[in-house]
N, C-alpha and C positions, 0 to 999 in steps of 0.2 A: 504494500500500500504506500502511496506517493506521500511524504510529510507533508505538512502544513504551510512550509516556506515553500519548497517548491510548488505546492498550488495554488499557493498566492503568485509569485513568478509567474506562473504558467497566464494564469486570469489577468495580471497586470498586462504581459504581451498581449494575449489578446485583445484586451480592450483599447491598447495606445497602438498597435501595428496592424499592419496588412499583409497579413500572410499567403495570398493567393498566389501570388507571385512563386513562392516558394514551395505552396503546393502542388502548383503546377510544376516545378522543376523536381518533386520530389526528396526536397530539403529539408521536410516536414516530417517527423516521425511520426507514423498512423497509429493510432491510439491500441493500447496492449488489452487484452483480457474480451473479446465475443468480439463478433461484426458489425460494431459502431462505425460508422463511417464518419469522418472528419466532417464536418461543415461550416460552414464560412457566412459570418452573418453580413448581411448587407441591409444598408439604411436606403428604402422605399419611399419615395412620398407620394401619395393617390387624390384625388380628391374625396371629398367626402361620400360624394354619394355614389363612388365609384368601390370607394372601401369595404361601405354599407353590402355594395350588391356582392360582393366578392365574399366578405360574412356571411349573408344570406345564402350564397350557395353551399359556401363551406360546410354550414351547419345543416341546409337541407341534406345535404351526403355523409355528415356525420363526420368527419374531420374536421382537423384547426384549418385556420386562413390559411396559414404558410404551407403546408404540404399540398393546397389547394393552386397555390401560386408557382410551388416548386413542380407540382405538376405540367403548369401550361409552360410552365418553359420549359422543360424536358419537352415536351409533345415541340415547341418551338422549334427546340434545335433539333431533333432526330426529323422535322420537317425539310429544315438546310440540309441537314447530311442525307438526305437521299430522296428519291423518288416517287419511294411509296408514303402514302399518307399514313401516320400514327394517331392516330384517338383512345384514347384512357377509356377504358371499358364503361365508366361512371357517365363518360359524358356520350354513350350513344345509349346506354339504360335514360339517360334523361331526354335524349332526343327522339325513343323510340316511347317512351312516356307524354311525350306533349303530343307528340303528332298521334297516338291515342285517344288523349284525350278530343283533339280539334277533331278526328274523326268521329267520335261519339254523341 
């Protein structure tokens, strides 16, 4: 188990650096003990009622905002890197839910 000083250290870098840089080169030790994957917080600004809607979805699917957010951009970029279109299984159960419902 990691001491106290060093996770104090550890949480101070995080919160005063930018690590990404170094993630991405691999400089970064990936966290020991299960399959935590590293992640890298980034400051967002939405508008409000833009925030609100993206809440509202979140919670209709039963997830926080952010794995909601970190989804559409995974679907984003696996858009760039290839061809075929990617859609999150959530968001064609929702699409195949409204057009249900408009049919009904």
């Amino acid at each position: 188990m990691p001491s106290r000083a060093r996770i104090r250290r550890a949480v101070g870098r995080a919160m005063t650096e930018d690590l990404s840089d170094q993630m991405r080169e691999g400089d970064v030790a990936e966290p020991t003990g299960g399959d935590t994957e590293v992640m890298i917080g980034r400051g967002l600004r939405l508008p409000v009622a833009l925030d609100t809607r993206v809440r509202d979805i979140a919670d209709a699917r039963g997830m926080p905002a952010s794995a909601l957010i970190r989804q559409w951009i995974e679907a984003g970029i696996a858009g760039e890197d290839s061809d075929a279109a990617v859609v999150p299984l959530a968001e064609l159960e929702a699409a195949i839910a409204r057009l249900s419902r408009r049919a009904a």
